[in-house]
C-alpha positions as CSV (number, residue, x, y, z in Angstrom):
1,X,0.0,0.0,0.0
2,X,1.5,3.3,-0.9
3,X,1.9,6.1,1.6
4,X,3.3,9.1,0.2
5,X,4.4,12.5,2.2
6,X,5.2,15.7,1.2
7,X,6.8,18.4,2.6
8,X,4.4,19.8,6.0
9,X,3.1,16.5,6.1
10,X,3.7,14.6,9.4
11,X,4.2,11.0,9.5
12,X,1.6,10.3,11.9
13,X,-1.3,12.0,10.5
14,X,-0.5,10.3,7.1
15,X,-1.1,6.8,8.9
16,X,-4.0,7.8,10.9
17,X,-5.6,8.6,7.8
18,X,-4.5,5.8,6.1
19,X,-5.3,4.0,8.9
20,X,-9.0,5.2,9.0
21,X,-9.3,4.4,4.8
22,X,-8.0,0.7,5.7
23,X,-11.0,0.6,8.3
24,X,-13.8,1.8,5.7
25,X,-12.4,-0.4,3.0
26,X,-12.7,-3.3,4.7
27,X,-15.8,-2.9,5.7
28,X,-16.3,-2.9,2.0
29,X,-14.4,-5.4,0.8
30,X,-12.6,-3.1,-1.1
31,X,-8.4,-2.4,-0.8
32,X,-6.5,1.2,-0.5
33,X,-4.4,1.2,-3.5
34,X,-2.1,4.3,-2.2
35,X,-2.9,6.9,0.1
36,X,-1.2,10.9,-0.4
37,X,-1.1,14.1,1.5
38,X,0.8,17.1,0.2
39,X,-0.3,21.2,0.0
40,X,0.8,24.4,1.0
41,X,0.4,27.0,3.1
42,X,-2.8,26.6,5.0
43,X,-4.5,24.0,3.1
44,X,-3.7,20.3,2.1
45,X,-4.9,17.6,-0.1
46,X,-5.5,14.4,1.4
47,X,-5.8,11.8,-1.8
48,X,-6.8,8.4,-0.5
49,X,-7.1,5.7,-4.4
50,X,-9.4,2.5,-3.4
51,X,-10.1,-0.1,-5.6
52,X,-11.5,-3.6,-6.0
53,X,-11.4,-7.0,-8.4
54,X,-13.6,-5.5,-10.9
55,X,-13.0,-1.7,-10.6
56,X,-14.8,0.5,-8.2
57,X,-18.3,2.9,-9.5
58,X,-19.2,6.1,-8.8
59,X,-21.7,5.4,-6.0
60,X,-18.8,3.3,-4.1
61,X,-16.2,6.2,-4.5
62,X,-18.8,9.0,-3.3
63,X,-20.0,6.7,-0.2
64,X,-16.3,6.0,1.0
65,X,-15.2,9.7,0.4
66,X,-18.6,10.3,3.0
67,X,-17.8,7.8,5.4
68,X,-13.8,8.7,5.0
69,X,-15.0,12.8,5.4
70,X,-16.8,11.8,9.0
71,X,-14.3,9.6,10.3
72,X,-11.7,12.5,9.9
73,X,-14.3,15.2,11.3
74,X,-14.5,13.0,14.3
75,X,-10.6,12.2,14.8
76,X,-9.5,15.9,13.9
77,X,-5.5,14.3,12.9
78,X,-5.1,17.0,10.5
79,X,-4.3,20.4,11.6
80,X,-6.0,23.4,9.3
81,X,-8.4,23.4,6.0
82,X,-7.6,20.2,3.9
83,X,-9.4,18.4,0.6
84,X,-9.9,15.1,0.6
85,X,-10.2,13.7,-2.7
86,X,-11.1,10.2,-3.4
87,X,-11.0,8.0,-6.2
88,X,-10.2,4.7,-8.3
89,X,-6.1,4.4,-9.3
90,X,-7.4,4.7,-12.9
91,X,-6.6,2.7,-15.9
92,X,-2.8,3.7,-16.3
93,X,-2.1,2.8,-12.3
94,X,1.3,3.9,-10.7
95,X,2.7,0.8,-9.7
96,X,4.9,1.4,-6.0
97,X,4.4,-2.0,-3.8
98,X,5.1,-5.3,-4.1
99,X,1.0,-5.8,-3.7
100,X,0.3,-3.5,-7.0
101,X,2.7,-5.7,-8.9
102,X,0.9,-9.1,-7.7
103,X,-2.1,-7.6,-9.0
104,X,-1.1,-6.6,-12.2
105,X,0.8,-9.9,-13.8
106,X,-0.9,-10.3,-16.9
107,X,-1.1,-7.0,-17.8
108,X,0.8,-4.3,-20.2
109,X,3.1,-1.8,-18.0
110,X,6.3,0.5,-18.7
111,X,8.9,0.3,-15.8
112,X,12.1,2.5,-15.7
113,X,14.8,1.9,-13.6
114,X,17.8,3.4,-11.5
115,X,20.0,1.8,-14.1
116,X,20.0,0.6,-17.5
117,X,19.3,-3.3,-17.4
118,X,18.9,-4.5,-20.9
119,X,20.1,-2.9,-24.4
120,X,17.3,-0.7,-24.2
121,X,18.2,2.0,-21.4
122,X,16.4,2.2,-18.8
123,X,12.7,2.0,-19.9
124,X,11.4,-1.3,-20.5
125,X,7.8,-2.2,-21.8
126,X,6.0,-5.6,-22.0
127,X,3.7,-7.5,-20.0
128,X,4.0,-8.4,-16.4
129,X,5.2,-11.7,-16.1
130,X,5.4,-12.1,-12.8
131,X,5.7,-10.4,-9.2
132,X,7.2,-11.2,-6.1
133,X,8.6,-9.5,-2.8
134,X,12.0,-9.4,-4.3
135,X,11.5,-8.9,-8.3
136,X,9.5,-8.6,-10.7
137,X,9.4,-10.3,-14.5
138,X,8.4,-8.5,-17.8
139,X,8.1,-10.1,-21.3
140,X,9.4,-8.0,-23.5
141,X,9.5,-8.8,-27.5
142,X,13.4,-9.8,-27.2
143,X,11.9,-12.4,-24.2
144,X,12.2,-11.6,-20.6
145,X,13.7,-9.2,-18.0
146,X,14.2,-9.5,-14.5
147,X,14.0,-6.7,-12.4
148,X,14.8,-6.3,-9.1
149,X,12.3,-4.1,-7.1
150,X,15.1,-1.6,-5.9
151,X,16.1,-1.1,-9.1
152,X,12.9,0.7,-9.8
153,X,12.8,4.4,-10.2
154,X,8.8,4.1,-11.6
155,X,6.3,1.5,-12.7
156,X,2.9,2.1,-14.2
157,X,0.0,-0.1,-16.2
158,X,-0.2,1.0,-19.6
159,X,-4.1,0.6,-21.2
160,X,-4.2,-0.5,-24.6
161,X,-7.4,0.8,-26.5
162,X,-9.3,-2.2,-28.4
């Protein structure tokens, strides 16, 4: 699950929120693909990205935003006027834990690395293979490339129209 921080953003307010998102979707059945809290000055953005086997709707985003919105009304973790947006990962998903790798074997992504691994540079495209805790495996049309999950500067699904 991806927590990200920026800069004014306590560590402990991030997980209470993401914390409180975990709570409301598993009551669901649904999983927190990433949660985020950035801003300046006065106001921050809280982005909390949920998502399901099958996608999530509209009426499941806009009744976990509610239930997410009262939950941080009644714990008060974030000092000042913040927005809380909520909201599927989309088709083209950033791809940051082992977990979002697992789910996405099978399908097309574009992963660049800290260093170049194959004749290509550092970008390589193809289909997710496979995913584990220490590695994952893309089939690229010259056959397959291992790489190594700390190797990876950024990942993300690509969607292919049809």
């Amino acid at each position: 699950m991806r927590v990200v921080a920026q800069k004014g953003c306590e560590m402990g307010t991030l997980e209470e929120v993401r914390d409180l998102a975990e709570s409301v979707a598993r009551r669901r059945s649904l999983r927190i693909w990433g949660v985020e809290m950035g801003g300046a000055g006065r106001s921050s953005v809280v982005r909390v990205f949920i998502d399901a086997d099958g996608g999530v709707d509209l009426d499941t985003v806009a009744s976990v935003s509610e239930e997410i919105s009262r939950g941080l009304d009644l714990r008060d973790p974030i000092p000042g006027r913040y927005t809380l947006e909520v909201s599927s990962p989309g088709l083209e998903r950033s791809l940051k834990d082992p977990e979002h790798f697992r789910l996405s074997v099978g399908r097309n992504v574009v992963v660049k690395t800290t260093e170049p691994l194959v004749s290509a540079g550092h970008r390589i495209e193809g289909v997710l293979a496979s995913a584990d805790p220490e590695e994952v495996t893309i089939e690229t049309g010259d056959g397959r490339v291992a790489v190594p999950l700390g190797a990876i500067k950024s990942a993300k699904t690509i969607f292919e129209w049809k």
